[in-house]
PABA-941899 format. One record per residue (C-alpha): residue in three letters; x, y, z; residue number from 1. Coordinates in nm, 4 decimals. Layout:
N
SITE, ALA, X, Y, Z, NUM
...
***
This chain:
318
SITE, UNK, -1.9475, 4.5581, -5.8570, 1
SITE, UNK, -2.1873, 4.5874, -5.5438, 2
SITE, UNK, -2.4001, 4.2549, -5.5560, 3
SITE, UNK, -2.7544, 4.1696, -5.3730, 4
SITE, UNK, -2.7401, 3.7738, -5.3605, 5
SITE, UNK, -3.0932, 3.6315, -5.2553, 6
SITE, UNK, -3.0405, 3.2855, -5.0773, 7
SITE, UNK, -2.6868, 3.3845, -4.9942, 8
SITE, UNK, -2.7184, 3.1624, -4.6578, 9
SITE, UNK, -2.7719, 2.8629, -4.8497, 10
SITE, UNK, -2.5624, 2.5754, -5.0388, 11
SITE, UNK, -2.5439, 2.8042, -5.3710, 12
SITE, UNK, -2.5607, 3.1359, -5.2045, 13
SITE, UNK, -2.3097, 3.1219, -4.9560, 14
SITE, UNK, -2.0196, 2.9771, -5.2089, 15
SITE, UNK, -2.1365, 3.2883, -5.4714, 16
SITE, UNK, -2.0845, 3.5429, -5.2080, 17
SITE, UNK, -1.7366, 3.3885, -5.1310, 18
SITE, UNK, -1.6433, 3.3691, -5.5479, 19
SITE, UNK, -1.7623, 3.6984, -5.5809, 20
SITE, UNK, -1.5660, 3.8239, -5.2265, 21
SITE, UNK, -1.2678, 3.6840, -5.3878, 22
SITE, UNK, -1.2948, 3.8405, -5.6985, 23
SITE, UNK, -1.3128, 4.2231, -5.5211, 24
SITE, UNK, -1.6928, 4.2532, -5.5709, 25
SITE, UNK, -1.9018, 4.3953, -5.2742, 26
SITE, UNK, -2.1565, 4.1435, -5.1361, 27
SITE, UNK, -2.4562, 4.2328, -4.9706, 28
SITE, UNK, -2.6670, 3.8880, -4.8917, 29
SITE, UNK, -3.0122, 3.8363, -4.7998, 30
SITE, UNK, -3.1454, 3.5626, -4.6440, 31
SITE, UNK, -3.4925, 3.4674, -4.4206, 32
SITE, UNK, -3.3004, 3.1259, -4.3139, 33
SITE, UNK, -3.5912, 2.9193, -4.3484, 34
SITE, UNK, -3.3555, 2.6784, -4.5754, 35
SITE, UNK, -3.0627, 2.8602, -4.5542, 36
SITE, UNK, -2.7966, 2.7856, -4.3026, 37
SITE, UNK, -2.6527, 3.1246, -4.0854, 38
SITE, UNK, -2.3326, 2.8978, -4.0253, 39
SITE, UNK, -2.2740, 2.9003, -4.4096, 40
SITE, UNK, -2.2116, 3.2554, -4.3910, 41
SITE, UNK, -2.0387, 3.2621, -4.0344, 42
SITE, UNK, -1.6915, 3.2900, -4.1747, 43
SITE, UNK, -1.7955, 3.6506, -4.3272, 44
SITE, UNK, -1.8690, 3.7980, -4.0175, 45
SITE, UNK, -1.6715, 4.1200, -3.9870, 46
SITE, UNK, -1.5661, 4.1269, -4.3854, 47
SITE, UNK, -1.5473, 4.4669, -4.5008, 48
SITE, UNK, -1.7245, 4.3666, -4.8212, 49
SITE, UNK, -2.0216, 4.1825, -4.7315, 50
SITE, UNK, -2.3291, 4.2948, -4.5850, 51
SITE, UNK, -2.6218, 4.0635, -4.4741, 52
SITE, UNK, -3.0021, 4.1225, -4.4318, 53
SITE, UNK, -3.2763, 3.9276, -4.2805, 54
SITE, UNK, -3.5207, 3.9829, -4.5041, 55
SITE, UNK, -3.8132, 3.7719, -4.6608, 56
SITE, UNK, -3.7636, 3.7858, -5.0360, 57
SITE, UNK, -4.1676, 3.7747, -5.1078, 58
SITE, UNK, -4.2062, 4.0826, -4.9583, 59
SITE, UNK, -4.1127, 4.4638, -5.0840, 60
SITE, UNK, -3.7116, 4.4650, -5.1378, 61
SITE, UNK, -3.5355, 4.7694, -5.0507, 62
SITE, UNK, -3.1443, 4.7669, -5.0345, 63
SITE, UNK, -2.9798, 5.1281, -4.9608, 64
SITE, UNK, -2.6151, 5.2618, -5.1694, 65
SITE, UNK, -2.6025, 5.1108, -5.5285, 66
SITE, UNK, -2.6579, 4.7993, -5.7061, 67
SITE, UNK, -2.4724, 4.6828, -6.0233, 68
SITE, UNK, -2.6520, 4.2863, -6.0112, 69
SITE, UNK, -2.8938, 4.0801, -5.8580, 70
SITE, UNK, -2.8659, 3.6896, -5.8026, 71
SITE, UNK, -3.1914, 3.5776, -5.7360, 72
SITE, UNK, -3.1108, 3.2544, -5.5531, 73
SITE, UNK, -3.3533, 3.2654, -5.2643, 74
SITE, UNK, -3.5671, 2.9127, -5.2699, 75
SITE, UNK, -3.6487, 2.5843, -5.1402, 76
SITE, UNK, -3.4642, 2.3410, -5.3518, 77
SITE, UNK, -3.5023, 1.9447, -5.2232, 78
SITE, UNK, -3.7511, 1.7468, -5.3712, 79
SITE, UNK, -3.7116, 1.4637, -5.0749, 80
SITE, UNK, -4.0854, 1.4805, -4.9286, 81
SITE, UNK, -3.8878, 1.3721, -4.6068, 82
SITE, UNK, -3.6399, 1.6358, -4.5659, 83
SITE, UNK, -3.7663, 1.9428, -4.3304, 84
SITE, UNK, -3.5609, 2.1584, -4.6046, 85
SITE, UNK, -3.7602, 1.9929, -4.8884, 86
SITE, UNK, -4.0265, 2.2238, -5.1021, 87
SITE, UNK, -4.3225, 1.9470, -5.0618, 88
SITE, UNK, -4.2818, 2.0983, -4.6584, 89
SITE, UNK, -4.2930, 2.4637, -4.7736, 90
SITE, UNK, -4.5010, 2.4683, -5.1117, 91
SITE, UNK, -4.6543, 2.8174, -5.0333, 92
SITE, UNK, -4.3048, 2.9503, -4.9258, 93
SITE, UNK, -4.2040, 2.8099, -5.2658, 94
SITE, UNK, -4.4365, 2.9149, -5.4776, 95
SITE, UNK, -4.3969, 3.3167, -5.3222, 96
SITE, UNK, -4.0005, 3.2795, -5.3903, 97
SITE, UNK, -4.0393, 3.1906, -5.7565, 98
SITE, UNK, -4.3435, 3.3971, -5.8131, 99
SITE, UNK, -4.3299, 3.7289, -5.5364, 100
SITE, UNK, -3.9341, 3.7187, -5.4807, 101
SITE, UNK, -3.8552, 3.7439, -5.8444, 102
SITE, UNK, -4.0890, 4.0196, -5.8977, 103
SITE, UNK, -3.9462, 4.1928, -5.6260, 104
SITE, UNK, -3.5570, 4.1088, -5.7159, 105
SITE, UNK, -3.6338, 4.2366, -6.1006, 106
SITE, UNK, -3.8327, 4.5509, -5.8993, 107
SITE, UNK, -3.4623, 4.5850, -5.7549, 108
SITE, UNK, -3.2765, 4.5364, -6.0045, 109
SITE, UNK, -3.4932, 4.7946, -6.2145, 110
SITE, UNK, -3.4977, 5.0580, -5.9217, 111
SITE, UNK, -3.0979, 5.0575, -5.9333, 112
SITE, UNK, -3.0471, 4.9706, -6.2922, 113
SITE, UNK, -2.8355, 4.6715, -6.1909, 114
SITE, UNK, -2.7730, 4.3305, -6.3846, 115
SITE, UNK, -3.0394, 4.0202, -6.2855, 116
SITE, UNK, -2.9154, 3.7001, -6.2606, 117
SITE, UNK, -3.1996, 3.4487, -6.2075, 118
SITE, UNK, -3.1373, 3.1419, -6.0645, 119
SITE, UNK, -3.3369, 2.8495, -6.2578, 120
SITE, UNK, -3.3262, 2.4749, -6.2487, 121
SITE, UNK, -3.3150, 2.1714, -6.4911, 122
SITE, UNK, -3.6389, 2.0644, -6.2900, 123
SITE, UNK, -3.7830, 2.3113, -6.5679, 124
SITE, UNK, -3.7403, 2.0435, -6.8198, 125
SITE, UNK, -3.9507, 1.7931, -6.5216, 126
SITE, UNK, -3.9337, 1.4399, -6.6584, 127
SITE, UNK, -3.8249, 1.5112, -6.9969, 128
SITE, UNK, -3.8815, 1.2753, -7.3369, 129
SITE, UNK, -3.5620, 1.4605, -7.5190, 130
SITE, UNK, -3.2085, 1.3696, -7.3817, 131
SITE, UNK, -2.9911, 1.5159, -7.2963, 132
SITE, UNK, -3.2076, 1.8123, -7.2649, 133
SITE, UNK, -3.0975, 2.1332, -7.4166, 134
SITE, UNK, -3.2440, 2.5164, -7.3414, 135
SITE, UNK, -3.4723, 2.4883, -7.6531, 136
SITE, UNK, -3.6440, 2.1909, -7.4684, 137
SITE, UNK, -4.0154, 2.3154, -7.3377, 138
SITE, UNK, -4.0050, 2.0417, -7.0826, 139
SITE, UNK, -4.2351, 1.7962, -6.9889, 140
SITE, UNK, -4.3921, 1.8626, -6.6364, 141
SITE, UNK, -4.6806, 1.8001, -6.3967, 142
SITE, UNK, -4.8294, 2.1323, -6.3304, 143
SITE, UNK, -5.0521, 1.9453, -6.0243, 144
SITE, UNK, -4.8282, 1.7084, -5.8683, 145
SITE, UNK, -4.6282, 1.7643, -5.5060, 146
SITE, UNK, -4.3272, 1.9025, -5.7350, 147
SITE, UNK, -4.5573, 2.1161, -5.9547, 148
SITE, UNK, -4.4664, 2.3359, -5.6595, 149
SITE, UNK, -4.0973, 2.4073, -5.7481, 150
SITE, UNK, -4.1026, 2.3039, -6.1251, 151
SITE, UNK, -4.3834, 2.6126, -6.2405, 152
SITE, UNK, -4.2373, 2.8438, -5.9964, 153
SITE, UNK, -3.9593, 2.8385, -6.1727, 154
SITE, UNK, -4.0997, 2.8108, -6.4796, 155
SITE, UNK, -4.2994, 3.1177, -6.3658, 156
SITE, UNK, -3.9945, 3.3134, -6.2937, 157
SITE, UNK, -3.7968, 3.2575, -6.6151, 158
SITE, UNK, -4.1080, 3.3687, -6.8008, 159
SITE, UNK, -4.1206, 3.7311, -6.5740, 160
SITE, UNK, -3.7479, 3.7771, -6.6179, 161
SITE, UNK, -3.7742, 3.7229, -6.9840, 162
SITE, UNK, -4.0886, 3.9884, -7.0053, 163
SITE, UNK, -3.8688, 4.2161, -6.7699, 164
SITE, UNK, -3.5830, 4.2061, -7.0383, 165
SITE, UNK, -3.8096, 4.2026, -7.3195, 166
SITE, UNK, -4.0498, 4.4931, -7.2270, 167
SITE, UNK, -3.8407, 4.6871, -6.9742, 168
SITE, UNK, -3.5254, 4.6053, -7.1886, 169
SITE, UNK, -3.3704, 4.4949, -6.8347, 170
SITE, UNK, -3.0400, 4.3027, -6.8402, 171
SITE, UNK, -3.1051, 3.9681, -6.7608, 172
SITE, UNK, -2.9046, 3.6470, -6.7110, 173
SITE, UNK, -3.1157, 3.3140, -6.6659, 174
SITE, UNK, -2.9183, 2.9899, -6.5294, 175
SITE, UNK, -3.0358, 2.6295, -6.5437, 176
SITE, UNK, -2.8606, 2.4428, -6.2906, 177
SITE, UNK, -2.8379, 2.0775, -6.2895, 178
SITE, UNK, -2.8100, 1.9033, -6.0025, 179
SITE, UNK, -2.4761, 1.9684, -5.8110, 180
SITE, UNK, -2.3414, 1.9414, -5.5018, 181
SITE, UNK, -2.0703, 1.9982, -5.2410, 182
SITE, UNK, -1.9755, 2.1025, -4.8958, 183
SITE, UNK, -2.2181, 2.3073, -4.7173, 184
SITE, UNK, -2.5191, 2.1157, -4.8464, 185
SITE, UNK, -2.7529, 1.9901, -4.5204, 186
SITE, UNK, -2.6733, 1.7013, -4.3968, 187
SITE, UNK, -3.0375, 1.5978, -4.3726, 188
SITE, UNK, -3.1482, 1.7350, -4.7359, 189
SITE, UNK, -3.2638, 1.3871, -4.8483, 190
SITE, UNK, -3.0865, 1.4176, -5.1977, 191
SITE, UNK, -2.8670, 1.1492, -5.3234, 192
SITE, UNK, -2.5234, 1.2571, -5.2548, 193
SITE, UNK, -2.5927, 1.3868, -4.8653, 194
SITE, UNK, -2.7871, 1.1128, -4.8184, 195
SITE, UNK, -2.5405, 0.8268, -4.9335, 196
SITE, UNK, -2.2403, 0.9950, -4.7537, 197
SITE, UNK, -2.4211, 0.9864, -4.4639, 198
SITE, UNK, -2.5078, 0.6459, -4.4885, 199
SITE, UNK, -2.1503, 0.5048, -4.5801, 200
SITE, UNK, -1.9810, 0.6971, -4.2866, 201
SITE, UNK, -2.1968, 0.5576, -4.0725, 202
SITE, UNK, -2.1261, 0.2165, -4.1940, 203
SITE, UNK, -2.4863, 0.1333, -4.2482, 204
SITE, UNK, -2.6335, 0.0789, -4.6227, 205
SITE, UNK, -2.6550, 0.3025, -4.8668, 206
SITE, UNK, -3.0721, 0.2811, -4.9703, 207
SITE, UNK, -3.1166, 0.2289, -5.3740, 208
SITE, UNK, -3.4371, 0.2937, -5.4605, 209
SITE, UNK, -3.5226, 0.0383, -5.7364, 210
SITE, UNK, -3.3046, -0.1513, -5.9223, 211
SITE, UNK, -3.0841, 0.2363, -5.9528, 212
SITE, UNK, -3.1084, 0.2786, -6.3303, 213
SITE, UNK, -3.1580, 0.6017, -6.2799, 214
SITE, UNK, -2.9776, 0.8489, -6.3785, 215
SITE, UNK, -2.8612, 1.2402, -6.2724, 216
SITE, UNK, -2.5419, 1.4220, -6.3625, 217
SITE, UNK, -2.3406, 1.5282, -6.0486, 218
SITE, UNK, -2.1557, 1.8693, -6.0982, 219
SITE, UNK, -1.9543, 1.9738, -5.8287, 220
SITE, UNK, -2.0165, 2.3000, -5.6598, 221
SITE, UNK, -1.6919, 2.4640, -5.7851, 222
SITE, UNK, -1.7756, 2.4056, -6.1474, 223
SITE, UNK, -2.1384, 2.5315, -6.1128, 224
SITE, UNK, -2.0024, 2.9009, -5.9864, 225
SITE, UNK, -1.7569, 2.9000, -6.2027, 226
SITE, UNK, -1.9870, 2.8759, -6.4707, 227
SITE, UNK, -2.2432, 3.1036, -6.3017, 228
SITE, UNK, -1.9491, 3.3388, -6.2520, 229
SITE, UNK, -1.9090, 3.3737, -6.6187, 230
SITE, UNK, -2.2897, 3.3762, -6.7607, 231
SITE, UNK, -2.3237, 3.6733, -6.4938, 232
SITE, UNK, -2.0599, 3.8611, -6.6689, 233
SITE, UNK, -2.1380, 3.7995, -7.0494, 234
SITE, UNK, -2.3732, 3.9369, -7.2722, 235
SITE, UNK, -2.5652, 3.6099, -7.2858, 236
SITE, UNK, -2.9812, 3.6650, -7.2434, 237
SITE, UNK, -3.1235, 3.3408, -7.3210, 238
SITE, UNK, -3.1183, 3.0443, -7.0775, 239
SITE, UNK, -2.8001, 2.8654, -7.0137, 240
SITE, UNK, -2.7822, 2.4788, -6.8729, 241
SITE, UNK, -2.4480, 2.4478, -6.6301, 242
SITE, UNK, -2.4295, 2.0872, -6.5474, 243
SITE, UNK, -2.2049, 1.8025, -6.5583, 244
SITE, UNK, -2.2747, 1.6211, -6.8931, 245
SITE, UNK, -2.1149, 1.3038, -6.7572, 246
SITE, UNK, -2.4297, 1.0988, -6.6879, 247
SITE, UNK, -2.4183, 0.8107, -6.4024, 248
SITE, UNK, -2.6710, 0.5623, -6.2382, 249
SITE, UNK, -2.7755, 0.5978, -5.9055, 250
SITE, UNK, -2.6552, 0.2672, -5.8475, 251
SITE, UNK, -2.3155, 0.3392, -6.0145, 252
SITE, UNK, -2.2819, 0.6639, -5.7932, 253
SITE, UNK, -2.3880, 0.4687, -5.4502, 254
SITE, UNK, -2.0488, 0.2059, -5.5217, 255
SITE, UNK, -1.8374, 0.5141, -5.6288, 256
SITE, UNK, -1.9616, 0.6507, -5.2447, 257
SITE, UNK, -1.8681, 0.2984, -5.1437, 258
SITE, UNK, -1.5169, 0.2299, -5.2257, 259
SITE, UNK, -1.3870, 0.5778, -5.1452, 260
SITE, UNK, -1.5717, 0.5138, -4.7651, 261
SITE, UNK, -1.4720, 0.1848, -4.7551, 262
SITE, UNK, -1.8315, 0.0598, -4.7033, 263
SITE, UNK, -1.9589, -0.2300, -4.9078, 264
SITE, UNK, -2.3250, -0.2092, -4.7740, 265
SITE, UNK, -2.6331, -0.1512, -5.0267, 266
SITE, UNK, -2.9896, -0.2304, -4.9817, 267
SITE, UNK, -3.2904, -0.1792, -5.2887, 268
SITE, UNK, -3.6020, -0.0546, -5.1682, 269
SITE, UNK, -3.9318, -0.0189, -5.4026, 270
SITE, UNK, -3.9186, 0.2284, -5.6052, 271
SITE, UNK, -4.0575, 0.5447, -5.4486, 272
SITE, UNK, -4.1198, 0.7706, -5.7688, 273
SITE, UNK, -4.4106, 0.9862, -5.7881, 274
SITE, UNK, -4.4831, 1.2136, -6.1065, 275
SITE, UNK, -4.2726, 1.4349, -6.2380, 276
SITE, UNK, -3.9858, 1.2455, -6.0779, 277
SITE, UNK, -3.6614, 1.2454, -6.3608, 278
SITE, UNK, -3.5708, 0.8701, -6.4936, 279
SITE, UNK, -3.3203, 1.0343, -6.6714, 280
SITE, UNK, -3.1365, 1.3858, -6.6145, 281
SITE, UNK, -2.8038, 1.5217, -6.8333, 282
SITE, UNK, -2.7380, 1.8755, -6.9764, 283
SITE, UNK, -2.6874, 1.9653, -7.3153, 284
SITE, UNK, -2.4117, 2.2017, -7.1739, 285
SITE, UNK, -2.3068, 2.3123, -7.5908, 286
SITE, UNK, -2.4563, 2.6500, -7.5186, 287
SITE, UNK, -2.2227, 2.7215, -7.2003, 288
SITE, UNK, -1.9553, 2.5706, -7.4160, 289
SITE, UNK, -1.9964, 2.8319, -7.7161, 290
SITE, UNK, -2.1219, 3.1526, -7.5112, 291
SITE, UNK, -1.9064, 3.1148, -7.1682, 292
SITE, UNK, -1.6273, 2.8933, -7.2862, 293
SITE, UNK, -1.7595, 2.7306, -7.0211, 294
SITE, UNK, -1.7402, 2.2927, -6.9321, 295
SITE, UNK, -1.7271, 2.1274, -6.5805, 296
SITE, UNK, -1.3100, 2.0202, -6.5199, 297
SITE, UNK, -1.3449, 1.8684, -6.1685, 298
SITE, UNK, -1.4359, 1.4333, -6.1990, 299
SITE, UNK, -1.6854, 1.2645, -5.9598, 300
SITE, UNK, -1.4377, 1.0996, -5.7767, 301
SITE, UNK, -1.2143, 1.4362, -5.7394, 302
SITE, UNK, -1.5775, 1.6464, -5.6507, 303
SITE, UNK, -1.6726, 1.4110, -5.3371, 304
SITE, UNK, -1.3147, 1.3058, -5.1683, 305
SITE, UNK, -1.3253, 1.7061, -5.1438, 306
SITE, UNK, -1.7357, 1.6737, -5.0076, 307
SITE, UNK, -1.6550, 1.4263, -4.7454, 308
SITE, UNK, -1.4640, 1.5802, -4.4848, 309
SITE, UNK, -1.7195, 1.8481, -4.4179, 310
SITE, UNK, -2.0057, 1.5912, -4.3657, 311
SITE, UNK, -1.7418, 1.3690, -4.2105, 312
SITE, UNK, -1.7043, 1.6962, -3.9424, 313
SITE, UNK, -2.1060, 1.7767, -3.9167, 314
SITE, UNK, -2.1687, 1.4070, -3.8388, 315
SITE, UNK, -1.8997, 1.4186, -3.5162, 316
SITE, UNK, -2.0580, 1.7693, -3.4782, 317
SITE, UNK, -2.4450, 1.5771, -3.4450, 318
***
């Protein structure tokens, strides 16, 4: 296949474009780098198979040669208010990703009668009264709030790539990803795992805000494409959680950091959690398990001794 990846400078992007690389697939990636990292994609330079263009995904799209998919996976994607990558700092850019650059990726995908893949979240489900959540779960989010901004463009875009399928009879994929991490995340994104990395390299405390009851499911970056991988090439229209159902505590996943370090430090600060913000977060991942054959194989402990060296390397690099 020839593939347009949106995003394909960022954390997601950039380890898509090398799955699909590896799997003979033609890449073309598009990026405006406002999030997105150009290093991420330095080691395709020269690669006979991968094209890259510069190119804002809220405006017009136009991609010459043919297209058998599009991976819309162009977007802000921190929630951390102090992160310069975060989508509180670029709500209008984040709003005209979800809203503009999926109308224009479906206007691509239509234009070359390609396969869409859009690129969704669990922050869909915002803080959600059912757990774990599954895809039938509407979701239980602050359409006002700072992370309104990310939560209903998304919400937004599933709802156009449903009506493109459903009235256009386009061939649509939609994935929910939960969170997930891995190398090539920034350093500075302000989510848990960079952050607490960070922290226990440099020997100084890892910061636990509240008493770190909360809880996420980690799912390491490997898994997730995997997953992604498959969903892109079944015949699977309806929404699709990949996640790691194993759920952990903030607190248990800052002493996990910890002991593989070798930093004992912790410190609780007050709880900083505005509306919308998760308590609790873990995929109902039985759909991916009956459609794609699909569950996450790689532990927590496996997932970030294979993380640290690369933020180990960007901190000496700072």
């Amino acid at each position: 296949m020839r593939v347009l990846i949106t995003g394909a400078a960022g954390f997601l992007g950039s380890h898509l474009s090398d799955r699909l690389l590896a799997e003979g697939h033609e890449v073309v990636g598009m990026d405006n780098f406002i999030t997105g990292n150009p290093q991420n994609l330095a080691h395709l330079a020269g690669h006979e198979r991968y094209a890259f263009i510069r190119h804002d995904v809220s405006n017009f799209i136009f991609v010459p040669g043919k297209l058998d998919a599009v991976m819309h996976f162009a977007s802000p994607a921190s929630p951390n208010p102090n992160s310069p990558y975060g989508y509180v700092n670029l709500p209008i850019q984040t709003m005209k990703a979800g809203a503009l650059g999926t109308h224009n990726t479906l206007g691509v995908a239509m234009a070359h009668g390609a396969r869409f893949l859009l690129a969704s979240t669990s922050e869909i489900y915002g803080d959600p009264l059912v757990h774990p959540q599954d895809e039938s779960y509407w979701g239980h989010v602050d359409p006002n709030g700072e992370r309104s901004v990310y939560d209903e463009a998304k919400r937004f875009a599933e709802a156009l790539t449903l009506a493109y399928h459903r009235f256009h009879g386009l061939d649509t994929r939609v994935v929910r990803i939960f969170n997930t991490y891995g190398p090539r995340m920034h350093i500075n994104d302000g989510r848990a795992v960079p952050n607490f990395i960070k922290q226990a390299l440099e020997g100084t405390p890892l910061t636990i805000y509240g008493d770190g009851q909360q809880t996420r499911s980690f799912c390491y970056v490997d898994d997730l494409i995997e997953g992604i991988y498959r969903l892109l090439l079944s015949d699977e229209h309806r929404p699709v959680n990949i996640g790691n159902p194993v759920e952990t505590t903030i607190l248990e996943f800052a002493q996990t950091i910890n002991a593989m370090i070798g930093n004992k430090k912790l410190i609780f600060e007050p709880e900083k959690r505005g509306a919308g913000d998760p308590q609790r977060r873990r995929p109902d991942i039985a759909r991916a398990k009956e459609v794609l054959g699909w569950e996450p194989t790689i532990s927590l402990e496996e997932g970030i001794r294979k993380t640290i060296p690369y933020f180990r390397e960007k901190l000496t690099q700072a």
